[in-house]
N, C-alpha and C positions, 0 to 999 in steps of 0.2 A: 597149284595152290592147295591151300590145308587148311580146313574146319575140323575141331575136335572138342568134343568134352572137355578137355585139358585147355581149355580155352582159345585157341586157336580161330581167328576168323576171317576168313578167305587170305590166310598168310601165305607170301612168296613164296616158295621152297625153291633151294639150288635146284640150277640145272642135270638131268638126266641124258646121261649119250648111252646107243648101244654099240654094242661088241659084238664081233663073228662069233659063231658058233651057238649051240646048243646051252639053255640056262641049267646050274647046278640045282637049284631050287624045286622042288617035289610041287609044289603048290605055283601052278603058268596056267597064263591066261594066252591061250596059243589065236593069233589073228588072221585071218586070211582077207590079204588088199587085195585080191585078186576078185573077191566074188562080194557087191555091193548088195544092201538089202534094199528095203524100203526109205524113201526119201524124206527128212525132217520138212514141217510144215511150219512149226513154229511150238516157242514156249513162254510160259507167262501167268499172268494171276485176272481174277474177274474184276469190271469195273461194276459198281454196284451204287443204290442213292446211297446207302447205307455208306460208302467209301466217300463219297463226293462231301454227304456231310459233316463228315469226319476233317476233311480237307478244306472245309469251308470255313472250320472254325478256328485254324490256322493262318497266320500273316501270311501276306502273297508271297514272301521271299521264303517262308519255312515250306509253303507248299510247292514251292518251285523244286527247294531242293530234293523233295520227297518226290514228285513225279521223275526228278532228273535221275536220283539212285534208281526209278523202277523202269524207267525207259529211255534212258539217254545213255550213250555211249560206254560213258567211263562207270555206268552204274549196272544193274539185270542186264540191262537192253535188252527185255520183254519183246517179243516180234507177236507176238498172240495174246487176244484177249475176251472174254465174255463178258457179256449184260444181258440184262432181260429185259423183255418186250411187255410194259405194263409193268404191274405189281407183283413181290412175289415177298419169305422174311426177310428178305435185309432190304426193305423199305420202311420210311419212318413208323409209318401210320398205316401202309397196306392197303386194301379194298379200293382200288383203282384201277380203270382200263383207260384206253384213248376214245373209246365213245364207249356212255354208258346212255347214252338214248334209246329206249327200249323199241323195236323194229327196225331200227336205223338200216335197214340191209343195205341201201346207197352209201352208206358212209360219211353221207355228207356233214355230220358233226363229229368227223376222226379229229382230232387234233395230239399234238406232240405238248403239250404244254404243260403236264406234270412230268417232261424231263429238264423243261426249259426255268422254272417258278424261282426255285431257288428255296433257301430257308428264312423262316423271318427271325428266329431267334439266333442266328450265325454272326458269327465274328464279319464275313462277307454274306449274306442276306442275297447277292445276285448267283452265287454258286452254284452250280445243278449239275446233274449229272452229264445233260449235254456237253457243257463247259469244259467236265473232266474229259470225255470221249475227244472232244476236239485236243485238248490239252496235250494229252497222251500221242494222240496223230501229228502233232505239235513236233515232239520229239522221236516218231518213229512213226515217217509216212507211211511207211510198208506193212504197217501195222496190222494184223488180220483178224477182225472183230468179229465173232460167233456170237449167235444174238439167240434166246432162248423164249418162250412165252409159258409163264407159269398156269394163267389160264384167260379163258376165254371170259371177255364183257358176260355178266351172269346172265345176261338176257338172252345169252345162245345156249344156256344149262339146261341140261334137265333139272338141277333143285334149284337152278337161279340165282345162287350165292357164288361169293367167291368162292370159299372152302364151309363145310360143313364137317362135323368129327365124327369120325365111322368110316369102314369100309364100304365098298359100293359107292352108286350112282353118282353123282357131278360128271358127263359126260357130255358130249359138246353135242346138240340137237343135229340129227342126221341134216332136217331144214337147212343149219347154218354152216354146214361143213364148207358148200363155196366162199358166204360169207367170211367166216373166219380167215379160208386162204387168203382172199383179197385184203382181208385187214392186216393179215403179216405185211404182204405187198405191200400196202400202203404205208407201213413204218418203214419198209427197207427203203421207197421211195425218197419219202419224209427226211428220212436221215439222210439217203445222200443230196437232196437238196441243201443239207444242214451242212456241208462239208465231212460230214460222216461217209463213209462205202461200208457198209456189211456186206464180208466176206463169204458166209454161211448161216443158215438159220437150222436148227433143229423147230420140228413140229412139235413139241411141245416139249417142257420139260419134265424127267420123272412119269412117263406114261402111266405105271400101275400104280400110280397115288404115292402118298405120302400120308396116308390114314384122314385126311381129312384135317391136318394140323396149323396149315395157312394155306396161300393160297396154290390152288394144283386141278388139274382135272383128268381124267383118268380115258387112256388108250387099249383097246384090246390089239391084239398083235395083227388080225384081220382089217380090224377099225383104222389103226396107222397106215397099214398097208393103202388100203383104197384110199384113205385121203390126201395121201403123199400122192398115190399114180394118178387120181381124176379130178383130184381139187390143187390141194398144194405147188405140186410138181407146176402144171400149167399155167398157175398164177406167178411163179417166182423166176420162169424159165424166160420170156422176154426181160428181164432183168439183170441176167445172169450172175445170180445168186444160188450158191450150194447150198445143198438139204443132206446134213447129218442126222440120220436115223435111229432111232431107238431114244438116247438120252438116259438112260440110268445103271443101275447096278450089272458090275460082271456076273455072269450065273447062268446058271440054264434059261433066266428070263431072257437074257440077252444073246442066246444062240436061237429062242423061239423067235424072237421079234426078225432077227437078221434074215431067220431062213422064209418068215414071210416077203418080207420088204425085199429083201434080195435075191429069192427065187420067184418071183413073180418081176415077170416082162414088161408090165408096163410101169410099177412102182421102181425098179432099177433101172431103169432108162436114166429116172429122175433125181435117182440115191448118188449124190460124189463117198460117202464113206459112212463111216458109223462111228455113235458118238457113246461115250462108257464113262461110269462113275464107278468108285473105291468100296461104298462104304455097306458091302456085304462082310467085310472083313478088315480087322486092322492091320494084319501082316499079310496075308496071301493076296499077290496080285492076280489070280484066276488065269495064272498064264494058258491054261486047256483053252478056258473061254475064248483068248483072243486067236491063240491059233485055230480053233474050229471056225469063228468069223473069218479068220482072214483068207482061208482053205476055202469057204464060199465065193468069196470074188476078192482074188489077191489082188485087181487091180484098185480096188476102192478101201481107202487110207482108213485107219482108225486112228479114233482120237479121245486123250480121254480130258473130258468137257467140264469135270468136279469134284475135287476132291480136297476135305479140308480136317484139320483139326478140331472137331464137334467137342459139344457136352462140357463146355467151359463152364456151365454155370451149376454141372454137377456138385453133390455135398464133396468128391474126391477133388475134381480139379478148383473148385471154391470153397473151400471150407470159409465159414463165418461170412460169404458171401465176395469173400477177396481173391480174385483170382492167382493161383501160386506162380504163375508163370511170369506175371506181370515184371520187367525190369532183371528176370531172375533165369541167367543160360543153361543152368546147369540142369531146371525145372523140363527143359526142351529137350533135353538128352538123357533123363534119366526115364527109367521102365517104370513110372509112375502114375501116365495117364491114362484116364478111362475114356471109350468116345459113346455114341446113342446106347449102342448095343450091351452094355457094362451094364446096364440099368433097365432094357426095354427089351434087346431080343429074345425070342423064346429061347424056352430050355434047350430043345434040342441043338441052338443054334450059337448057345452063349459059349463056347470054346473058341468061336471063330472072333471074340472080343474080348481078350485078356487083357491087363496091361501091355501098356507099348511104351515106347519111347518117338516122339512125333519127329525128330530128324530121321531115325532110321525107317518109318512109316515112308517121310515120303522119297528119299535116297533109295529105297529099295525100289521103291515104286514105282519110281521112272528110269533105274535100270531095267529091271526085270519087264517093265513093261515095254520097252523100247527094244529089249531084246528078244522080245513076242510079238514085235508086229505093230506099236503103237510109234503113231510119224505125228502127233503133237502132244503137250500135256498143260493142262491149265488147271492150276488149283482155284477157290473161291476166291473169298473178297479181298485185293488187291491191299488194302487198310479198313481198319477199324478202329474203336475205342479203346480204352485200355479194359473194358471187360469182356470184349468180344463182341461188340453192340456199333451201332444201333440194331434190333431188331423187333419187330412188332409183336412177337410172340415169344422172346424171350430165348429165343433158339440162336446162342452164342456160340462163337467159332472164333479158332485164331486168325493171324495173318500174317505175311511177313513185315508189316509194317503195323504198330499200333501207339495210337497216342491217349493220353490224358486229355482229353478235351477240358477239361477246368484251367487246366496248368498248361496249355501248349506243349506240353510235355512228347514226345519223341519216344518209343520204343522198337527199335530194329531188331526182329527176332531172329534165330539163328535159323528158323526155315526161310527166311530174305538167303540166307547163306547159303543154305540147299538149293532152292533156286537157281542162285546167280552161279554156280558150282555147274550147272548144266545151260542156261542160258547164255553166258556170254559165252561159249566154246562150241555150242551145240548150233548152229542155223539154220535156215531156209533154207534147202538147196542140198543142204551134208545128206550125205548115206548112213543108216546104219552098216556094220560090219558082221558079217560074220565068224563067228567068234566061240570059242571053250574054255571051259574054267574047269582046270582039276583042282579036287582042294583036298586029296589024302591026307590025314588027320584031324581034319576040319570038321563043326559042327556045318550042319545043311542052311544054316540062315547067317554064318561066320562072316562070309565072303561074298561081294556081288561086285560083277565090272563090266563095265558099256567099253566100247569103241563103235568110234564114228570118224569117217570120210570127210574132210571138207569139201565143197563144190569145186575147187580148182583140184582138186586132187593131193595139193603140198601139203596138207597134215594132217596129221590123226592124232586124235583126241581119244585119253582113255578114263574116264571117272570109276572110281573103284571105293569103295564102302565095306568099313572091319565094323560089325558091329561085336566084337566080342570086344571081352576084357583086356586082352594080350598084343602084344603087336605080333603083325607076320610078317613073314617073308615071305617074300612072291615075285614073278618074273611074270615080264612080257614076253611074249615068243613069238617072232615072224620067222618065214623060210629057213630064213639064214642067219638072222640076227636078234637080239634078246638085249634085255635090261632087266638090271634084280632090283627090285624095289620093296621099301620096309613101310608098311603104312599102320600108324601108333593103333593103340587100341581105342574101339569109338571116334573113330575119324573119316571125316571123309577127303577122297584128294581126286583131283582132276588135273590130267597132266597130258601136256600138247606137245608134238616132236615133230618136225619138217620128216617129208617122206621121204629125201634123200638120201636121208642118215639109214634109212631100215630097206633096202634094197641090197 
């Protein structure tokens, strides 16, 4: 199938057979079935209140069919998902924990009930996020929910607030570090009593802050380390529940944090993998980064946990406060968005934030990433508003899914397309492949191509991405057999063949 600028969305394409011999074509993606990489976990978007309320002010029939495109068979069929544990921006109103009883260290005033409340001003008023989570497992039991906690009840802080603006302190009180573990516990508990299973938890989200801008609290790479091996680890380990480590940006932060948490013996005990976010950069997926992680402990999976279309409510991507994307494909595809760093990151760092273009942002991204070493990918919030909202500080983001809440209005963005372009072909259980791409005459960001294994072994899957102007030409190369394939200029195509054929 075929997404493109040229307006194409997830369109048929005829069938592709190979041929004997060796491809004429300069520009081959050469495969080898013989030697399988890392195993796919799963792919998918975050469920968030921010989504749920979005969803709630939708008829049950509009929202049925929105959950069915993102996780039901003939749609994404999403097999991975995130939420957060407590408050975090894509909450209404923010500044909420599950016990905000100042001492409480028994917990005895935990409760779930700002996931259960619902909204009062909604079209459905009993709506919640729980609702959504069940919803979703609804239509894809296997579902594999990563649960994140943006921060700790302030009452376990050193400043006591949710978030506070500035670098430094908000750090979780040495005192409450068991506290804390046991209050994750107690939500993964909570939920599966709820018909929820959390699959894996990160210990927190975003370790080294987020400046203080909502809510967050902040991890030194020694501090994660020991809380994960003497606190976290032990409280989550009768539950059997995974602990994805680290939680934020590719970079050198993210090879410091790995080689604590995972050269120490007793915090890798308790590490299933490590968990990565995008937004050091809008085009470079840090592939160094993930292979130096994955060279530490190739057995323990990486995954990247968040990654989304920022800075919507920029004067570039909003001018006059309307968002340009809104309703408009061609906005998605063109080299005209800015994301945080266009506007915030330092000088020395503002080259790594030009303009992009958000389909090939995230098309690169989980090839290149995937073909580094990453075995799941979940971008943010699953649906939103049509401005990129709800959020309590104004920190708007796209989605593949966005509606007009005024007008029940419907917007299916063409990264729903990039998505589904990798989820419905890519699952649980597939291999990645290993794999070469020559591209002689080609610019270095031209051309990008996955293949991947399915679990039975009968097909391979290959998603390939022309961000240039021009169409190319390009072949498949196995052993013995090939296929030339032409993919338009700014397209992306994903195409599946029984393994029969290429033997």
């Amino acid at each position: 199938m075929q997404s493109s600028a040229a307006g194409d969305r997830l369109r048929a394409l005829p069938a592709l057979h190979f041929a004997d011999g060796r491809a004429s074509e300069r520009v081959v993606l050469r495969i080898d079935l013989a030697h399988p990489r890392q195993e796919i976990l799963g792919i998918g978007s975050a469920l968030t209140e921010a989504s749920a309320y979005v969803l709630a002010q939708l008829p049950a029939a509009t929202r049925t069919r929105v959950l069915e495109g993102l996780y039901g068979p003939t749609g994404a069929d999403y097999t991975m998902t995130r939420t957060h544990i407590g408050a975090c921006d894509f909450t209404l109103h923010g500044n909420y924990s599950y016990d905000g009883v100042r001492g409480d260290t028994a917990l005895a005033y935990f409760t779930l009930a700002p996931d259960t409340q619902g909204f009062t001003a909604a079209l459905d008023s009993t709506y919640a996020l729980q609702r959504l989570l069940q919803d979703a497992l609804k239509l894809q039991p296997a579902l594999k929910i990563v649960a994140s906690p943006w921060t700790a009840p302030p009452w376990m802080k050193d400043n006591d607030k949710y978030y506070e603006p500035g670098p430094g302190g908000c750090h979780l009180l040495p005192q409450y570090q068991e506290t804390f573990a046991r209050y994750t516990a107690r939500y993964v508990s909570e939920c599966r009593a709820a018909g929820i299973p959390i699959w894996a938890v990160t210990p927190e989200n975003e370790p080294l802050g987020v400046g203080g801008q909502w809510e967050s609290m902040e991890m030194g790479a020694d501090e994660l380390r020991d809380y994960i091996g003497y606190h976290l680890g032990p409280a989550l380990a009768p539950l059997g529940v995974r602990i994805l480590q680290y939680d934020q940006n590719r970079g050198s932060d993210a090879v410091r944090y790995s080689r604590a948490a995972l050269g120490d013996k007793r915090s890798a005990a308790y590490v299933f993998g490590t968990a990565v976010h995008w937004y050091d950069s809008t085009f470079d997926p840090a592939t160094p980064t993930l292979d130096a992680i994955h060279a530490m402990a190739p057995s323990k999976p990486l995954l990247q946990t968040e990654g989304c279309i920022d800075a919507l409510g920029n004067k570039i991507n909003s001018p006059d406060g309307h968002f340009r994307g809104w309703r408009n494909d061609a906005w998605w595809w063109s080299r005209e968005a800015t994301d945080w760093g266009w506007d915030w990151a330092p000088a020395k760092d503002k080259p790594q934030h030009p303009k992009y273009a958000p389909v090939n942002r995230y098309a690169r991204d989980m090839i290149d990433g995937m073909n580094h070493w990453l075995s799941g990918w979940i971008d943010w919030n699953a649906v939103l508003d049509s401005r990129g909202g709800p959020n309590h500080r104004n920190n708007f983001c796209g989605a593949p899914v966005m509606v007009d809440t005024a007008m029940a209005e419907l917007y299916v963005t063409p990264i729903y397309d990039v998505m589904a372009h990798f989820s419905r072909y890519i699952r649980p259980g597939d291999h990645v492949l290993a794999s070469t791409l020559a591209t002689p005459g080609l610019g270095s960001d031209d051309l990008h191509a996955l293949a991947v294994l399915d679990a039975s072994g009968e097909h391979l899957t290959v998603v390939a991405l022309n961000t240039s102007d021009t169409p190319i030409a390009w072949a498949i190369q196995l052993p013995r057999r090939h296929v030339s394939v032409t993919i338009p200029a700014n397209a992306l195509q994903t195409m599946r063949f029984e393994t029969r054929e290429l033997r």
